[in-house]
SETORLUM-31301 format. One record per residue (C-alpha): x, y, z; residue number from 1; residue in three letters. Coordinates in steps of 0.1 Angstrom, whole numbers, plus 5000, padded with zeros to 4 digits. Layout:
BEGIN
[atom [X,Y,Z],NUM,"ala"]
...
END
This chain:
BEGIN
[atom [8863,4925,8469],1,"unk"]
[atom [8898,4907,8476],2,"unk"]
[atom [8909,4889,8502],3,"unk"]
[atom [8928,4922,8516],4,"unk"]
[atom [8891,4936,8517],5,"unk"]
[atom [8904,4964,8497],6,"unk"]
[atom [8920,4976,8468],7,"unk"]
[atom [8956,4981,8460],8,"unk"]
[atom [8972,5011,8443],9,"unk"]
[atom [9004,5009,8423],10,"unk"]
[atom [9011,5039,8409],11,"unk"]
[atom [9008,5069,8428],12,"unk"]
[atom [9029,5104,8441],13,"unk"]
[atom [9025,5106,8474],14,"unk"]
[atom [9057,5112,8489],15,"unk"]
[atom [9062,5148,8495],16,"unk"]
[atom [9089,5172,8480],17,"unk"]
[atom [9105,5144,8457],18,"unk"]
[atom [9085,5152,8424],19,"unk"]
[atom [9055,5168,8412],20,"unk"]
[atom [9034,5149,8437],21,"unk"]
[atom [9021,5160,8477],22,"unk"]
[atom [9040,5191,8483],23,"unk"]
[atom [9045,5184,8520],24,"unk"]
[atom [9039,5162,8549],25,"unk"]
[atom [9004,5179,8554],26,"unk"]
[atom [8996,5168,8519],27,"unk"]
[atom [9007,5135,8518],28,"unk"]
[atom [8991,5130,8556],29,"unk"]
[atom [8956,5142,8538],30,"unk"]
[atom [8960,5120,8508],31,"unk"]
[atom [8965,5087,8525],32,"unk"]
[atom [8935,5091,8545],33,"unk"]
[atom [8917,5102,8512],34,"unk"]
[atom [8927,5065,8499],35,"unk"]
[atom [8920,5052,8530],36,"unk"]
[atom [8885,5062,8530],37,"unk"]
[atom [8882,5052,8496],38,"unk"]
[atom [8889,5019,8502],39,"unk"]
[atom [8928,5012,8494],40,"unk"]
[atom [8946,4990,8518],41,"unk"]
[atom [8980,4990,8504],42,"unk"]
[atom [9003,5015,8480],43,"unk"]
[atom [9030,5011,8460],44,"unk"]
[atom [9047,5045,8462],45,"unk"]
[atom [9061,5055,8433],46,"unk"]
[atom [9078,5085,8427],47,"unk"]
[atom [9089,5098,8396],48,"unk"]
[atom [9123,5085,8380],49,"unk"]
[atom [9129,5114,8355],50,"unk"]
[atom [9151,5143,8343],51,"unk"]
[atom [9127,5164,8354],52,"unk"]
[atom [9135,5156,8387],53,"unk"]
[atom [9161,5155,8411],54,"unk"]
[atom [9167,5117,8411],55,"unk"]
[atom [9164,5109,8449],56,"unk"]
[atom [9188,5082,8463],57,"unk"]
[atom [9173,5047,8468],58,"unk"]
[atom [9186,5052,8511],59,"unk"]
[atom [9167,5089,8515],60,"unk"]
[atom [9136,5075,8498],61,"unk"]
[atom [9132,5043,8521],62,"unk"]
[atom [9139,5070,8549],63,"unk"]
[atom [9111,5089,8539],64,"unk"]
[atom [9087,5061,8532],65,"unk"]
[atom [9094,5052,8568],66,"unk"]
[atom [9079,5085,8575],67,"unk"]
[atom [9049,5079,8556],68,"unk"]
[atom [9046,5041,8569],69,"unk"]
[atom [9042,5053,8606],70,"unk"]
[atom [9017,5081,8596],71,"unk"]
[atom [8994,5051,8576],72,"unk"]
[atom [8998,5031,8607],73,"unk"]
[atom [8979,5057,8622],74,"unk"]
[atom [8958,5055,8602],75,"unk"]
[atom [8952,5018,8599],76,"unk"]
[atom [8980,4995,8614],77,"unk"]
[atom [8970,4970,8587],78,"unk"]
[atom [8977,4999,8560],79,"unk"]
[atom [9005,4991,8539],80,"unk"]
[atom [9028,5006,8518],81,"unk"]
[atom [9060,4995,8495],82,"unk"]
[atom [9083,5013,8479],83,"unk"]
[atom [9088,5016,8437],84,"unk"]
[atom [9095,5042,8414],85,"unk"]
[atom [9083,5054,8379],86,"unk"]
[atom [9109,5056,8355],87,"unk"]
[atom [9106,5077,8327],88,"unk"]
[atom [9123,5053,8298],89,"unk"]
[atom [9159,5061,8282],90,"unk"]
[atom [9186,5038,8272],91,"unk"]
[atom [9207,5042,8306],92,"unk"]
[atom [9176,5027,8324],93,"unk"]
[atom [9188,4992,8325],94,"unk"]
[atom [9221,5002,8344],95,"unk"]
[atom [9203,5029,8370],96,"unk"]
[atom [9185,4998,8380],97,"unk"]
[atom [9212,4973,8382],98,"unk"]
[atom [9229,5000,8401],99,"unk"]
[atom [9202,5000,8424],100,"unk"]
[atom [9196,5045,8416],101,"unk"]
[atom [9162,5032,8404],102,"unk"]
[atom [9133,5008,8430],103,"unk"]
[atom [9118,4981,8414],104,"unk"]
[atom [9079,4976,8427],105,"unk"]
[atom [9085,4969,8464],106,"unk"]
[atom [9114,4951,8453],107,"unk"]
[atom [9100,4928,8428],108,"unk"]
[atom [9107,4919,8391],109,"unk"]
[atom [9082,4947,8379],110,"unk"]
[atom [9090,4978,8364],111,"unk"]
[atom [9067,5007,8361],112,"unk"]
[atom [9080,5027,8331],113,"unk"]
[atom [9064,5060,8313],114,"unk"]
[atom [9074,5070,8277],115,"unk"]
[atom [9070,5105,8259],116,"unk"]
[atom [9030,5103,8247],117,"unk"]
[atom [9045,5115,8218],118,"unk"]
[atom [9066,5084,8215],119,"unk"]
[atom [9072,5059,8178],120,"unk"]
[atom [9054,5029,8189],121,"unk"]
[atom [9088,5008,8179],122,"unk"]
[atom [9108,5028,8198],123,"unk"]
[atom [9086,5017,8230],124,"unk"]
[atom [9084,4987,8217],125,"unk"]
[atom [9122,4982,8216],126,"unk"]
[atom [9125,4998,8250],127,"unk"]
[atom [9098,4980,8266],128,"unk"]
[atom [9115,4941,8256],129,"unk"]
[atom [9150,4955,8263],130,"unk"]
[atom [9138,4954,8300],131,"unk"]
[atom [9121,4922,8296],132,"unk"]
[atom [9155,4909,8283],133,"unk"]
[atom [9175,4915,8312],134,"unk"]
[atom [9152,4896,8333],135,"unk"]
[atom [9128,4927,8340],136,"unk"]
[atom [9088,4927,8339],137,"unk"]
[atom [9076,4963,8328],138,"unk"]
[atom [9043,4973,8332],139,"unk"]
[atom [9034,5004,8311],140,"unk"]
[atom [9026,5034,8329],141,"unk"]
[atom [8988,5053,8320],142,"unk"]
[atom [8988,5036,8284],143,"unk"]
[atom [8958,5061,8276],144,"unk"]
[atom [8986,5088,8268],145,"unk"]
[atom [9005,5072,8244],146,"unk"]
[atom [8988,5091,8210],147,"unk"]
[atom [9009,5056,8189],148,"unk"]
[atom [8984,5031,8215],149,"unk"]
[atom [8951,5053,8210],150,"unk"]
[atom [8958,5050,8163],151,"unk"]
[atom [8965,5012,8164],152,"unk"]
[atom [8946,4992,8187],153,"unk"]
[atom [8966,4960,8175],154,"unk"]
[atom [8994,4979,8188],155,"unk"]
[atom [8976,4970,8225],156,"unk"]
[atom [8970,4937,8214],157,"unk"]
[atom [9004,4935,8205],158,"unk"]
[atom [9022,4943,8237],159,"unk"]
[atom [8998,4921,8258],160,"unk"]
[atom [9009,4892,8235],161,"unk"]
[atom [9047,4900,8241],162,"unk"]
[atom [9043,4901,8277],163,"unk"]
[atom [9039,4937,8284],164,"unk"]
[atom [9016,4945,8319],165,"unk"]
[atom [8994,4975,8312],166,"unk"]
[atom [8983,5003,8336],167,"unk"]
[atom [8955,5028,8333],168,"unk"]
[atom [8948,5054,8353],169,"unk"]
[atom [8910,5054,8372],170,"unk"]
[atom [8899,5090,8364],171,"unk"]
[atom [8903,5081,8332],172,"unk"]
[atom [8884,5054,8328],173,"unk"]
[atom [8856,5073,8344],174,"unk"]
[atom [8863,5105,8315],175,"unk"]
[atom [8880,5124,8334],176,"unk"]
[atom [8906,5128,8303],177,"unk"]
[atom [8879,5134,8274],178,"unk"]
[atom [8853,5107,8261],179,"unk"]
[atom [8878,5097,8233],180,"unk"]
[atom [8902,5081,8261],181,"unk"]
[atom [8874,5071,8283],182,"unk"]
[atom [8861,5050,8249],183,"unk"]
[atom [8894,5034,8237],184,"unk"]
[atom [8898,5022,8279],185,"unk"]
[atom [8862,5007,8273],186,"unk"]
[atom [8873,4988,8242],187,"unk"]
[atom [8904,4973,8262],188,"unk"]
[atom [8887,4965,8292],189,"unk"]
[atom [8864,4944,8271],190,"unk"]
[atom [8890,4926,8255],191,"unk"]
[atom [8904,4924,8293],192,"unk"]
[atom [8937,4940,8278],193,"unk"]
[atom [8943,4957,8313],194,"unk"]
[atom [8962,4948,8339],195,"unk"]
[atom [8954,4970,8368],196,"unk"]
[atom [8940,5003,8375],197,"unk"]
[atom [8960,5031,8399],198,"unk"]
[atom [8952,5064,8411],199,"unk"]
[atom [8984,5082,8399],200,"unk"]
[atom [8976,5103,8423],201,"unk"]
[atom [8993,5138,8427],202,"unk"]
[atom [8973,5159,8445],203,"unk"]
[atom [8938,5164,8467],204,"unk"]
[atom [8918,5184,8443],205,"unk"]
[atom [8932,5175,8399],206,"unk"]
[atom [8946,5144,8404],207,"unk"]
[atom [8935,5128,8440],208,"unk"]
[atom [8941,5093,8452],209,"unk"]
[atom [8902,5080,8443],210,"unk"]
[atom [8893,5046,8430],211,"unk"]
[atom [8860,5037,8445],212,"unk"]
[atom [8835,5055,8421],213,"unk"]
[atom [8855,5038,8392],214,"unk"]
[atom [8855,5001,8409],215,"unk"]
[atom [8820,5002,8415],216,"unk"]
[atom [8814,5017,8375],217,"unk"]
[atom [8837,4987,8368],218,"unk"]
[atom [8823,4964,8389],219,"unk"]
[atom [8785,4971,8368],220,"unk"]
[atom [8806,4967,8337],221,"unk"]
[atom [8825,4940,8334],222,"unk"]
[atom [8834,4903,8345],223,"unk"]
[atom [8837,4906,8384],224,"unk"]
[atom [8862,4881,8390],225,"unk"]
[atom [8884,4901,8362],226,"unk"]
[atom [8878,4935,8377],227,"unk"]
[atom [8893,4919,8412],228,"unk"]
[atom [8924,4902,8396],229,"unk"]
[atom [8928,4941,8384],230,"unk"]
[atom [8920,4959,8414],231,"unk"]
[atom [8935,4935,8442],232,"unk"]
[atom [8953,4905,8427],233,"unk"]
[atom [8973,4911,8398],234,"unk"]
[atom [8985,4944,8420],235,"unk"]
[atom [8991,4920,8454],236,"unk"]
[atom [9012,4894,8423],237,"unk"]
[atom [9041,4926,8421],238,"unk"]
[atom [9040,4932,8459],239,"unk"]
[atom [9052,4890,8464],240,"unk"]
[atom [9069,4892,8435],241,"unk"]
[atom [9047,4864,8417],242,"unk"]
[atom [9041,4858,8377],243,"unk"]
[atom [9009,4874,8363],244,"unk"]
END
């Protein structure tokens, strides 16, 4: 385990009526036990940055993750949670976060960014070291969508290299996403390519906050002291704000 005793999400959609995540309190309430009892300790929240959405000012989010902090209190008074965001990449996204529109991960360096999946691998590129130029760390969001990623696994390899922090999403390591994903996480996670692993959870039922069947399927796997920097330390590095 870590020395939380538990794991630590960082990419999730749990606060309700902001995105397509928990539709309401009830939701959210049932969701946060669900990670509870699946053995999560502490969440970065991370609601989605995008023109999809309505883009939620930085004061009414940390108002409603105060809501959401008393009800995992409840739950757990040792159950944390920090505020982020998920910012769907465009050019403006420097200035939205020097403007303070977009939440850094709970207030660190890190950036968790998504792209198109249909995205040109040097646009991302470019888009991904534009942040790390202005003093940003990004950590790609669910890099098992990005069709560019799944073609050239140098691409991967690249990235790491440059300084890029890579996320993947725990249903779809276990196959939840088709065994052609499932197979090109295998090949990373052998390489130790990954960073961590988050629920991106949305819902209960398609897309619920679980991790435990896939640490212990990891844990089987793979090196044990690199499946805990994954689950538990690199994720408690963005919380302090510490180099990975």
């Amino acid at each position: 385990m870590c020395e939380i005793e538990g794991w630590v999400d960082i990419h999730n959609h749990i606060l309700p009526g902001v995105d397509d995540g928990a539709k309401d309190w009830k939701m959210s309430e049932k969701m946060l036990k669900m990670a509870y009892e699946e053995g999560i300790r502490k969440m970065i929240i991370t609601p989605h940055y995008h023109k999809r959405f309505k883009k939620v000012p930085a004061e009414e989010l940390m108002c409603e993750l105060k809501k959401l902090q008393e009800i995992a209190r409840k739950i757990d008074k040792s159950f944390e949670l920090y505020l982020g965001n998920e910012l769907y990449y465009s050019y403006d996204a420097i200035e939205w976060i020097k403007q303070g529109f977009f939440q850094t991960m709970a207030g660190s360096k890190y950036i968790l960014v998504e792209f198109s999946p249909s995205i040109d691998f040097l646009e991302m590129r470019q888009g991904l070291q534009r942040m790390q130029m202005n003093g940003y760390s990004p950590i790609l969001a669910h890099i098992e969508r990005y069709s560019c990623l799944h073609k050239e696994f140098d691409r991967v390899r690249e990235l790491y290299n440059l300084g890029i922090y890579l996320q993947v999403n725990a249903g779809s390591i276990m196959g939840d996403f088709g065994f052609g994903i499932k197979q090109f996480l295998k090949k990373l996670l052998q390489q130790e390519y990954i960073h961590f692993v988050a629920t991106d959870a949305h819902d209960l039922y398609k897309r619920p906050p679980e991790i435990a069947k896939c640490a212990r399927y990891l844990r089987k796997k793979y090196d044990t002291d690199y499946i805990k920097q994954i689950l538990c330390d690199n994720p408690m590095k963005v919380i302090n704000n510490d180099y990975i």
